[in-house]
N, C-alpha and C positions, 0 to 999 in steps of 0.2 A: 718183877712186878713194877709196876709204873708207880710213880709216888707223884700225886697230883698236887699241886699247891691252890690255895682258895685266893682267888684274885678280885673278888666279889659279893655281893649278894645283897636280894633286895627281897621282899614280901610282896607276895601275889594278893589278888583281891580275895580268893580263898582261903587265903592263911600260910598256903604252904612255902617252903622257900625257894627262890628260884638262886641257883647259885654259878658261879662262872669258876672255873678252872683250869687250873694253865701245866701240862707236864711237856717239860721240853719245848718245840714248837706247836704241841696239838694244844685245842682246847676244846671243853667242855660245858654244855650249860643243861642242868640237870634239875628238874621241878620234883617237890617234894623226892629225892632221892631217883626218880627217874629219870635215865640220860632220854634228851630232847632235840638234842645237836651236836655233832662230832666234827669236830673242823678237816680229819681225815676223810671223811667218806662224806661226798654234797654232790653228787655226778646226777642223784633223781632229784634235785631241788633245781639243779640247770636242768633236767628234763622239763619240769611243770613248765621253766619260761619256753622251752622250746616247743613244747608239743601247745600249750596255751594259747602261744602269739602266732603261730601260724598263719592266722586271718590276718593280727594287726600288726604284723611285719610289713604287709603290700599298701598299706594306707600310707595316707600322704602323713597326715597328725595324730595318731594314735593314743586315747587315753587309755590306760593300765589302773587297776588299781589292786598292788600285792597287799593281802592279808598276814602283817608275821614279815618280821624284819630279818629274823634268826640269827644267821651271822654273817647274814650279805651275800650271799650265796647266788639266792635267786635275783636281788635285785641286780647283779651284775650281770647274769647272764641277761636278765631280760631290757640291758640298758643296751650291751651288744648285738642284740637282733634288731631292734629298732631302730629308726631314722632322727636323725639330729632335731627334730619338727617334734619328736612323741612328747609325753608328759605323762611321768610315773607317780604314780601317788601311792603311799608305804602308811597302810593303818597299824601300828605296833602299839599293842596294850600297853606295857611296862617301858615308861619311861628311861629304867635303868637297862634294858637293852638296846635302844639310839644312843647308851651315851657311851656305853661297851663297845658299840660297831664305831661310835668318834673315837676309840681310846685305843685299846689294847687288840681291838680281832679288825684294823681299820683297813690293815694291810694286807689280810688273807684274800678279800675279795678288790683290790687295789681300790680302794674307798669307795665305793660307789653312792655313798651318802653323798659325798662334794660335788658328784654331778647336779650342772644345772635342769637338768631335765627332772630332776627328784624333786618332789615334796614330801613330808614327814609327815605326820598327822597322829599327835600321842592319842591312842582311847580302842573301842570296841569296835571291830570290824564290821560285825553284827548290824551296829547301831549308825555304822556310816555306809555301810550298805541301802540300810533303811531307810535313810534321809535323803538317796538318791535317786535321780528317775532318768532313765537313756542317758548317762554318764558316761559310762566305757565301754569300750570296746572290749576289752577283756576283765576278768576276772582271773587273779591269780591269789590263791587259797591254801597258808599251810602254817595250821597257827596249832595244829597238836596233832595225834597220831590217825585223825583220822574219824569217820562216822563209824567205825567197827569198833574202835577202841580209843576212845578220848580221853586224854590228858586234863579237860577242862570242860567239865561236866555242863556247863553252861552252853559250853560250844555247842549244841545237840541242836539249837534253835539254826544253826548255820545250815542242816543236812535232812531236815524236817520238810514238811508240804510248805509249810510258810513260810522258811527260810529259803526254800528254792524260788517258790512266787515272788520274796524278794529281789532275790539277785535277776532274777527273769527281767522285775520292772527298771532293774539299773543297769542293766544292758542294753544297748543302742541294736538297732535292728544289726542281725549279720553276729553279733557279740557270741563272745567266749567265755563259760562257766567251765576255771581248769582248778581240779583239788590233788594238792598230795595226801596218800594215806600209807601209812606203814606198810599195808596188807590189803588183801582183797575183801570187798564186800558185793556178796553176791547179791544182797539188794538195792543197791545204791543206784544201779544204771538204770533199776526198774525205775525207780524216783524220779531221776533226771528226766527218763521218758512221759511218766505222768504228769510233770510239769513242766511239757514243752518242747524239752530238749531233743536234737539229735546228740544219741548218747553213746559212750565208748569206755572203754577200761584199757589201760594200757599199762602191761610189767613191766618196771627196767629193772635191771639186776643193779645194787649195790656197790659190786664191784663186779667190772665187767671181765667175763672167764675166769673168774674164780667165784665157783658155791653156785647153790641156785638162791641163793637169799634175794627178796626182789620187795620191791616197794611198787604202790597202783599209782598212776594218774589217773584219775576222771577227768573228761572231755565232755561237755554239752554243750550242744553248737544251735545257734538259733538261725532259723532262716537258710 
């Protein structure tokens, strides 16, 4: 059995605690007792950048903006598909995981906070969604386990009629609404379709050739 050592931990707006963990070279960040992030397995958190940026790979200046820092994961991938010209913008609630991806998890995804194409932005994804209007070119989304089974009960405003009309009005014509979720939800594409979106669901497995274990991306493509 793995004997995890506690490298962290900070308090979420909900109460519960969010904690960081280190056994060996893997780590863990696990909310109220629920793993959230596995530094072993991130191959569907580089899918969202790949399948997401698809459009704002061929643009000249691409604005992004990732929901959920996690452990760098995605922003790495999605700093390699773009062009020197883009501009990623990273909404992460909890302060003390920007300061985890400066610290101790900085190397897993070879920093990608230090690129100059990053900006950081501490607060609700939600709420800088909503302050925006034809901003990005994509949307990249994965701040809990998903509109089938959320971590952060709040989050439900993200995957609702009016959190989609949101993100709709913060996408620039052509733009990209990309969500990780755990699992499938067989009503989520209908959503996406009702407000607007050309819509899609895509499996990737976990780990690839081994298990059917598989995580969804949502894709809604406007225009």
């Amino acid at each position: 059995m793995k004997r995890w050592e506690l490298l962290d931990q900070a308090v979420m707006p909900d109460g519960r605690p969010l904690v960081l963990s280190q056994s060996g070279a893997e780590f863990l960040i696990r909310a109220g007792g629920q793993n959230l992030m596995e530094s072993v397995r991130h191959g569907t958190e580089e899918a969202l950048a790949r399948l997401g940026c698809e459009r704002a790979r061929k643009l000249r200046a691409p604005v992004v903006l990732i929901g959920g820092l996690g452990m760098g994961y995605t922003l790495r991938a999605t700093l390699d598909i773009l062009p020197p010209s883009a501009t990623v913008v990273v909404s992460e609630l909890m302060p003390a995981v920007v300061t985890w991806n400066r610290g101790p998890l900085a190397d897993l995804a070879g920093r990608p906070t230090e690129d100059p194409r990053v900006q950081i932005v501490v607060g609700d994804v939600q709420a800088h969604i909503a302050r925006s209007a034809a901003a990005f070119d994509t949307l990249l989304l994965d701040v809990d386990n998903g509109p089938g089974a959320m971590a952060r009960d709040p989050n439900v405003g993200l995957y609702g009629p009016r959190g989609l009309a949101s993100a709709k009005r913060a996408l620039k014509q052509g733009g990209t609404y990309a969500l990780w979720s755990a699992g499938p939800d067989k009503f989520f594409v209908d959503r996406l379709h009702a407000a607007g979106f050309t819509a899609a669901a895509h499996d990737v497995q976990v780990t690839p050739g081994r298990g059917k274990r598989a995580h969804t991306i949502f894709i809604g493509q406007l225009g």
